[in-house]
GUTORRO-67009 format. One record per residue (C-alpha): residue in three letters; x, y, z. Coordinates in steps of 0.001 Angstrom, whole numbers, plus 500000, padded with zeros to 6 digits. Example, Ala and Ser with C-alpha at 12.3 -4.5 7.8 and 13.67 -1.06 7.14 Angstrom:
ALA512300495500507800 SER513670498940507140 
END
This chain:
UNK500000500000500000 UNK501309503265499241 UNK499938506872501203 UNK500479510242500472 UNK502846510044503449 UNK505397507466502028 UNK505991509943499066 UNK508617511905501196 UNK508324515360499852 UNK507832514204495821 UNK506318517808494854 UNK503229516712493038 UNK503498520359490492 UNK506832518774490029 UNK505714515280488902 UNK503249517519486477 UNK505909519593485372 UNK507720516711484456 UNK504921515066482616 UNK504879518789480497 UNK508206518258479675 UNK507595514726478563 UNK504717516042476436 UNK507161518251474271 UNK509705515196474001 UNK506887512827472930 UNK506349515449470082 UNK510043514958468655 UNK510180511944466866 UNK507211513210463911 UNK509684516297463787 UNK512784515119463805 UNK512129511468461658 UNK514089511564458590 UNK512390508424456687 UNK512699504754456683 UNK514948501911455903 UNK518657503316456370 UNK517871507098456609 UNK519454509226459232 UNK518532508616462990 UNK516755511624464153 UNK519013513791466674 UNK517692513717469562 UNK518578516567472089 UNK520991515062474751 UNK519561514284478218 UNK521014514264481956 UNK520565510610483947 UNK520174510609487325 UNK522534512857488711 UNK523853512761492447 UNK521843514883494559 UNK518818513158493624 UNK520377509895494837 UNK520867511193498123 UNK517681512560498070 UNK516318508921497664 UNK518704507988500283 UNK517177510225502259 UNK513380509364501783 UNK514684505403502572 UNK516536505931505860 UNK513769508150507097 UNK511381505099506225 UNK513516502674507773 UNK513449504838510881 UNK509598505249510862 UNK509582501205510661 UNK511926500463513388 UNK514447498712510750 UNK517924498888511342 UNK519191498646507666 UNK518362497297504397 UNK520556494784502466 UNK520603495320498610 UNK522526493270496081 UNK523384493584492601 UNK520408494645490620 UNK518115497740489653 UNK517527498692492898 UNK521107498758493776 UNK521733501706490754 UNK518566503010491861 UNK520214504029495410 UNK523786503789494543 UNK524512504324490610 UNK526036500919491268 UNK525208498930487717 UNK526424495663488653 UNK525802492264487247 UNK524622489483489458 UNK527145486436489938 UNK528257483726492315 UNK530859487028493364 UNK528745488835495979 UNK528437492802495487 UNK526117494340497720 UNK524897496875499862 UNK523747497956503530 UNK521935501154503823 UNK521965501874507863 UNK518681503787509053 UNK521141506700509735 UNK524914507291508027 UNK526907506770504563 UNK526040503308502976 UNK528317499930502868 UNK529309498501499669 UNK531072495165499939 UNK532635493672496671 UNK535493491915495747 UNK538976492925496114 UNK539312492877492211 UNK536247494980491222 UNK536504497827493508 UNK537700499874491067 UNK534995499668488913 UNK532905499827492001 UNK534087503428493261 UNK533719504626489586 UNK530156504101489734 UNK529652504691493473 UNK527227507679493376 UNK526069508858496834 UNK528240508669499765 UNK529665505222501101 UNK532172502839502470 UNK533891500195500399 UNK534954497076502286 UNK536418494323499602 UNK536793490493500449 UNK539340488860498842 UNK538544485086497092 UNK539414482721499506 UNK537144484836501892 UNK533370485881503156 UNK531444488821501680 UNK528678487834504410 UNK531580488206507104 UNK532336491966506200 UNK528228492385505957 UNK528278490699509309 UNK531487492698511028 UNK530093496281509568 UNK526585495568510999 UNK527958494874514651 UNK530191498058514519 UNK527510499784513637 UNK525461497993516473 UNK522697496879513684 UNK523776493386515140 UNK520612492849517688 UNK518089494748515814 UNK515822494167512457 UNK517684493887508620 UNK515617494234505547 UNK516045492467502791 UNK515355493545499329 UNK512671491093497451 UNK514869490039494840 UNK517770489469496765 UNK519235486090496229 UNK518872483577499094 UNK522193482480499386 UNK523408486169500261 UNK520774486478503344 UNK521294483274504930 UNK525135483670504811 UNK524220487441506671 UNK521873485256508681 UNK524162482303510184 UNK526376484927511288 UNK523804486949513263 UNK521345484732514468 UNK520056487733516681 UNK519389489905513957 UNK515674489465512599 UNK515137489609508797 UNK512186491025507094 UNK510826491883503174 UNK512110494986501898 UNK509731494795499169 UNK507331497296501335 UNK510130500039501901 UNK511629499738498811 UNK508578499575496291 UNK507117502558497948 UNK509708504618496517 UNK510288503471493687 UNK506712503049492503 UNK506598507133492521 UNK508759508505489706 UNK510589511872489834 UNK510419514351487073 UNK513727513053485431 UNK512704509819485806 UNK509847510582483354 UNK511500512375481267 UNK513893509772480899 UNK511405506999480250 UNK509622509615478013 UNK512518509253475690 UNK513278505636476030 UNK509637505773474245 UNK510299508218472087 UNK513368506361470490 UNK510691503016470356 UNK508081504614468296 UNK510686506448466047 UNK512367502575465362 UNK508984500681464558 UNK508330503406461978 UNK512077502569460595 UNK511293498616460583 UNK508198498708459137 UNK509274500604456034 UNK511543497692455620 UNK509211494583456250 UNK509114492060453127 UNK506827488601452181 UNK509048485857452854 UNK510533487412456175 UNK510196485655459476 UNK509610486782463177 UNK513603486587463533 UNK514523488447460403 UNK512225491032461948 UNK513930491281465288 UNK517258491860463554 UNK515710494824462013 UNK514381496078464727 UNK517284495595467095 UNK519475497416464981 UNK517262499985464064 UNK516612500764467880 UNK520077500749468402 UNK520774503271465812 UNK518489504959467208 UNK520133505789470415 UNK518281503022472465 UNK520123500630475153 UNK519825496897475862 UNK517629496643472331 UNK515306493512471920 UNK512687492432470065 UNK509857489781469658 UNK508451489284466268 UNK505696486660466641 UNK504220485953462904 UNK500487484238462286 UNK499077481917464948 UNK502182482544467320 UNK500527486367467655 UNK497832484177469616 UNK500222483592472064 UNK501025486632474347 UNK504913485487474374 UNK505426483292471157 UNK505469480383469312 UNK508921478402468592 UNK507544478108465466 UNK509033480220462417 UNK506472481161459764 UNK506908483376457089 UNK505038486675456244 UNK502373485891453645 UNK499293488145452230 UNK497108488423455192 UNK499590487650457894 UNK499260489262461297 UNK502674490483462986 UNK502460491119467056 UNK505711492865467975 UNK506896493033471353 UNK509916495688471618 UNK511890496916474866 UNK514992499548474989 UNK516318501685477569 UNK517491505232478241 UNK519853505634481111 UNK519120502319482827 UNK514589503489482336 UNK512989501477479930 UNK510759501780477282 UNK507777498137476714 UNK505697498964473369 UNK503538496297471380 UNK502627496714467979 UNK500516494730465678 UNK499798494685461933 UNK498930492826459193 UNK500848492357456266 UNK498951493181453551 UNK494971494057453922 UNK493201492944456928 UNK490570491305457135 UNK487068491852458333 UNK487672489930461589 UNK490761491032462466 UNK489685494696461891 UNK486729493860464783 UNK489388492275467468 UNK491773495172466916 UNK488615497897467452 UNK487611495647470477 UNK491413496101471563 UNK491608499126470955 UNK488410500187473020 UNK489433497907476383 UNK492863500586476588 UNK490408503020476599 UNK488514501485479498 UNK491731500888481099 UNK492527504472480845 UNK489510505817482060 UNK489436503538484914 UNK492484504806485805 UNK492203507360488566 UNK494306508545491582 UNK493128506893494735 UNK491505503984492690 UNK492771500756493507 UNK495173499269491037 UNK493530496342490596 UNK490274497623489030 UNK491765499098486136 UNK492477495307485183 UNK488127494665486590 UNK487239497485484172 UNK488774496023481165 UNK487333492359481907 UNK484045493391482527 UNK483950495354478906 UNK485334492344477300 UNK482666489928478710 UNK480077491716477358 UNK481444490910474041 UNK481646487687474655 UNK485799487098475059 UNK486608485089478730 UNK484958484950480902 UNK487856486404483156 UNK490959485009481739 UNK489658482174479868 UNK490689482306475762 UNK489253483588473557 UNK490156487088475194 UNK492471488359477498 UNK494748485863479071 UNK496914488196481101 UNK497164490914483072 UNK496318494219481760 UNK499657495972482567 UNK502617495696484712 UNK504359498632486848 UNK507696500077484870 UNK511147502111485379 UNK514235500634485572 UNK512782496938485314 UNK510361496376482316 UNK508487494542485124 UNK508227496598488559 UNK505193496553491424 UNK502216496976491187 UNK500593495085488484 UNK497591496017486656 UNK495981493225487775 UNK492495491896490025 UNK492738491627493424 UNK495715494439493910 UNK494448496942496267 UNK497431499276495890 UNK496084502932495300 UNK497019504696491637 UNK499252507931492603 UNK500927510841490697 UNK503751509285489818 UNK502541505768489215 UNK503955504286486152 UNK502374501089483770 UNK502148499327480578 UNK498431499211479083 UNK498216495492477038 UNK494950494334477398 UNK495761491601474159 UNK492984490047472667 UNK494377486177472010 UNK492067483663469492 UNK494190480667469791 UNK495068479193466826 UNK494057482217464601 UNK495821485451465611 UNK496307487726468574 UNK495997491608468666 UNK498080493375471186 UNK498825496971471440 UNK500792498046474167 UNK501815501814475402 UNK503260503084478741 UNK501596505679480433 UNK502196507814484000 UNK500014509276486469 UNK499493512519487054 UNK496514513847489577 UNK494365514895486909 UNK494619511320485773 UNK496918508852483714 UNK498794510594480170 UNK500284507840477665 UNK503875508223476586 UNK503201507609473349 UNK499751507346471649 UNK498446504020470731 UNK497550503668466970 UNK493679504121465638 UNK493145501794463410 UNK494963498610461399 UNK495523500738458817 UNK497848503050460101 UNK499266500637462537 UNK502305503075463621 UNK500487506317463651 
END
């Protein structure tokens, strides 16, 4: 559950003034396109990541948290969450790199002797480095710092995705220290995005939409789902887009919401469900595109207009203070009445209608029944609601939107119609 009061000061005319700002970048690709198939990338204006002070603001907001809780620390490894405190953009291996942030003072980072380095390079915010050499215990220097710091007898958080292995070492060697999810702490700040957050996802979808207008100039008969990724991929890499990928799914596969092993070829009449991701500065852009290679056909003209109508729903259903969960209700309950489900039985939507996004394609909360979090300025989510006739086609459109607290503003705007599949 997130409250106004776990929001730590996020200036809600700032999170608007943001989304302003990601207006006017969400205009730049139609200016600044230069064609299709091999012409020049547009030039983007350069942008700022994350920049130190608003690290150790969100340092800030999390020790003041931990204090409200009565939590003594909170143990981070490797991951999204570590760069999203730290600037710390570390891989995860069988080599433990981690962090403590204490309730109060600078933050530990343990690593190995041979990375630190790289470690203090990245090292954003301010922080102690203590490195273990191979033939010794990370969880020993995690253990030592916590009893100097007299952390030893008191309550350690652990981030969700933490790895097991890294707790229980921590564990064995304080069995008076009581461990706990961080999921609550953590996800309660990160669910609420800054201004330059949005601005920075803003362009990771401004770079998407600007490389699905490149690839489908460049679409042939005889391609399949793979010879469309490679397209893609490069194209979003040219582009200016990080960590590129790409899922082409081609005829019946499009019926299933993550693919088909199968490799078909595009024929008159074929539908193509793309499923693209990039980043921009470590914030990531999830957009779904479908079309049909050729003309379309009466039918799947109707399932992209019923599609097309339950993001709609979703948006509308979208409020501040409504409960996540019945944006996902909304949707269902249009799509019933038409005769898709019922609830997540095929034909009709087999999934969730969107996930949570920022540095993870996939963050908390989900779209989804049953989640009671409350939508806040902020908030930001995919908006899939897929319409899936197994063994036919599928027709999935997918955009990223953000909350403000006059109510949710897509990223980029979701195509009308078949016919103009990419706006």
């Amino acid at each position: 559950m997130i409250g106004s009061q776990l929001v730590d000061g996020l200036a809600r005319r700032d999170v608007l003034r943001g989304a302003a700002a990601g207006g006017a970048l969400a205009a730049l690709p139609g200016a600044v396109f230069a064609g299709q198939g091999g012409a020049a990338a547009p030039s983007f204006p350069p942008i700022a990541p994350i920049g130190r002070a608003e690290r150790e603001a969100r340092l800030a907001r999390m020790q003041a948290e931990l204090r409200r809780r009565n939590i003594g620390a909170l143990l981070v490894e490797a991951g999204s969450t570590l760069v999203y405190f730290t600037g710390i953009d570390w891989w995860r291996s069988e080599r433990t790199t981690a962090a403590v942030i204490p309730a109060d003072g600078p933050v530990l980072i343990v690593t190995p002797f041979f990375e630190e380095p790289s470690i203090r390079e990245m090292l954003d915010v301010p922080g102690e480095v203590r490195v273990w050499q191979e033939d010794e215990s990370p969880f020993a220097l995690i253990a030592g710092w916590l009893k100097e710091k007299k952390l030893d007898t008191g309550t350690l958080a652990v981030e969700e995705t933490t790895r097991f292995f890294i707790s229980d070492g921590v564990r064995r060697l304080l069995p008076s220290v009581k461990t706990v999810s961080g999921a609550g702490v953590v996800n309660a700040l990160r669910m609420i995005k800054s201004p330059t957050e949005i601005a920075l996802l803003q362009r990771a979808n401004d770079i998407m939409i600007a490389a699905y207008r490149a690839t489908h100039g460049q679409v042939r008969a005889g391609m399949t789902g793979n010879d469309i990724n490679a397209i893609m991929e490069r194209e979003l890499t040219r582009f200016g887009g990080q960590r590129a990928s790409s899922s082409a799914q081609v005829g019946p596969g499009s019926a299933l919401p993550h693919g088909s092993k199968e490799r078909l070829k595009l024929t008159e009449g074929t539908v193509v469900l793309m499923d693209c991701t990039c980043s921009t500065h470590g914030y990531v852009s999830d957009i779904s595109r479908t079309f049909v290679f050729g003309e379309p056909t009466a039918e799947q003209r109707r399932v992209f207009g019923h599609m097309r109508q339950g993001m709609n729903v979703a948006m509308d259903a979208a409020k501040v203070g409504a409960p996540a969960g019945s944006v996902d209700d909304a949707v269902r309950a249009y799509y019933e009445t038409l005769g898709y489900g019922p609830r997540y039985a095929l034909p009709g939507l087999s999934h969730r209608t969107g996930h949570g996004i920022g540095l993870d394609v996939h963050e908390p909360v989900n779209l989804v029944h049953g989640e009671t979090t409350p939508l806040a300025a902020g908030m930001c989510f995919s908006n899939e609601p897929g319409i899936y006739l197994p063994g036919k086609f599928g027709i999935r459109i997918e955009d990223c939107f953000y909350m403000t607290e006059q109510g949710p503003r897509f990223f980029t705007q979701p195509p009308s119609s078949l016919d103009k599949p990419f706006g």
